[in-house]
C-alpha positions, 0 to 999 in steps of 0.5 A: 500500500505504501508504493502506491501511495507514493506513486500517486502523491509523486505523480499527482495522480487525481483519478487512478483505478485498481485491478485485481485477479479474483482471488485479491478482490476482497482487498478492493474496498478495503484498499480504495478507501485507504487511497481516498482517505489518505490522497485527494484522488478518485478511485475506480474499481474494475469488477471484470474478471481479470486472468492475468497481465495480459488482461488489462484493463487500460483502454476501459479506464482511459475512456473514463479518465482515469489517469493510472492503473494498478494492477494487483498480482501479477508481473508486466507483459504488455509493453505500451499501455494505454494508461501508465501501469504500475504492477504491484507484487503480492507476496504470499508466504507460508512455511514451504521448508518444513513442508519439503522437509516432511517430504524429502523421500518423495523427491528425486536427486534432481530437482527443478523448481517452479512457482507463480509471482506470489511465491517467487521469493520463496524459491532461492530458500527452497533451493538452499535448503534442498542442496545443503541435503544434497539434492541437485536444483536447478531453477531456469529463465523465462524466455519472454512472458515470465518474468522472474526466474522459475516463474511460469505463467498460464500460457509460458512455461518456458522456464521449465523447459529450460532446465527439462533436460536436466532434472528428473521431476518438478517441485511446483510451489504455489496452489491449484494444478494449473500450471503444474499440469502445464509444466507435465505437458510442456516437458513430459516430466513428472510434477510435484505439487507443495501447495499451501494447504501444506498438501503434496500431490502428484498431477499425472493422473489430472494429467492423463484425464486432460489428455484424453479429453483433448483427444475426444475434442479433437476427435469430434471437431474432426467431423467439423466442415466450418470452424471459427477462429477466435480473435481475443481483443483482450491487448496481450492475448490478440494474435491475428497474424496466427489467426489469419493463418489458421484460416488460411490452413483450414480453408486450403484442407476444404474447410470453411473458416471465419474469424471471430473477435471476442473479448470474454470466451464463454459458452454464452457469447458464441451460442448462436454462432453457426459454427461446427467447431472453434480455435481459439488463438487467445487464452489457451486456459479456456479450451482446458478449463472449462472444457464442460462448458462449451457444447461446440469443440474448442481446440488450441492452435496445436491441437488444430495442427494434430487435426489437420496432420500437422502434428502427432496424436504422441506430440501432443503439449500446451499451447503457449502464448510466446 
């Protein structure tokens, strides 16, 4: 709280607006009262749901004047804002050594450690810990999203990938199996979960159950004559030059294709859309959570290529917005 109070009494700032991820909004209230009490300065709350730093909420504020956006809980991705955009870390401690120390017979001799923003901190004192009990750790460089070594993100994994040769399992330090089961299809190596609930798991199961539930998809959207291509218009998920030539790919194997703009990817929005079946060029979470909803095939771009021969049903991974 104080960062921010710094920056808008520095800057002068008369009307900022505040973004949170779902899991922080409870804090909202709490900190836009403080902001008003303590500056002369209007707050704004964006109440839309929010995935990530690619999901800012910029051009929206600007429209309503808002002069500065902070966004809450994750690292930058996009580079050019409408607005300046302060990113402001939430760090979120729990007693991660005694949970490896009560589990160090689960643990291979090399090791590659993973985490999300919130428990980046964590990671040069897990490695410590682990080697001085001469284990091998390794902790590996994002290539462009991630920001923080050992960070992965929903759609960037490239900092297990890094150091996939080299380790023979994953310890992912954080909550939920998301990202662990992204790390399991990125790099095909085993993934352990230390979640803050003090649990410790073991994803391959979700892992295999995922697989086979792609393979249905992309078995049924197999059978699809027309596909729409989905455009995010969310600024860090939009990639049009892939779009564009998805459907050119699509069209040349005797398909129809037509491209969609889209802001929130939900069952509800392309209900009535007379398609077969869908590809989704934006967040790559969608396809994988909320496989239940959508009554149409939802593929990723590489599932597509499997679809279409490109690719082996065996080569199966991730999609990655790199």
């Amino acid at each position: 709280m104080r960062k921010v109070l710094d920056i808008i009494k520095d800057k002068g700032y008369k009307k900022i607006a505040l973004q949170f991820p779902e899991g922080l909004k409870e804090k909202a209230i709490e900190l836009a009262e403080t902001i008003e009490s303590k500056t002369n300065t209007l707050v704004f709350i964006s109440s839309d749901p929010c995935y990530g730093a690619c999901d800012l909420a910029d051009r929206e504020m600007k429209e309503l004047g808002v002069e500065a956006l902070f966004h809450f809980g994750h690292s930058p991705i996009i580079k050019k804002p409408d607005i300046p955009t302060y990113y402001i870390d939430i760090n979120i401690d729990f007693d991660v050594i005694s949970l490896f120390d009560e589990n160090l017979d689960l643990l291979p001799k090399k090791i590659g450690l993973i985490t999300t923003i919130q428990h980046v901190h964590l990671l040069k004192k897990v490695k410590k810990f682990l080697e001085y009990r001469d284990f091998e750790v390794f902790i590996g460089k994002p290539l462009k999203r991630a920001m923080y070594e050992g960070q992965v993100l929903g759609c960037d994994f490239s900092s297990a990938r890094a150091i996939a040769s080299l380790v023979d399992c994953f310890a992912f330090i954080g909550s939920g199996d998301f990202h662990a089961i992204g790390v399991a299809l990125a790099t095909k190596k085993k993934v352990l979960v230390f979640d803050i609930t003090r649990e410790v798991r073991d994803v391959q199961q979700k892992v295999e159950k995922i697989l086979k539930q792609r393979y249905a998809i992309i078995a049924r959207a197999m059978e699809a004559n027309s596909f729409g291509i989905l455009i995010g218009e969310k600024k860090g998920q939009q990639r049009l030059s892939l779009a564009l030539k998805i459907k050119e790919k699509i069209v040349k194997n005797g398909k129809k294709a037509f491209l969609l703009t889209i802001r929130e990817i939900t069952p509800e929005n392309l209900y009535y859309i007379g398609i077969d079946a869908f590809v989704n060029t934006a967040c790559p979470r969608v396809a994988i959570d909320d496989v239940a909803k959508f009554k149409k095939p939802m593929l990723n771009p590489k599932e597509l290529e499997i679809l279409l021969g490109e690719r082996k049903w065996e080569e199966y991974e991730m999609e990655e917005l790199l």
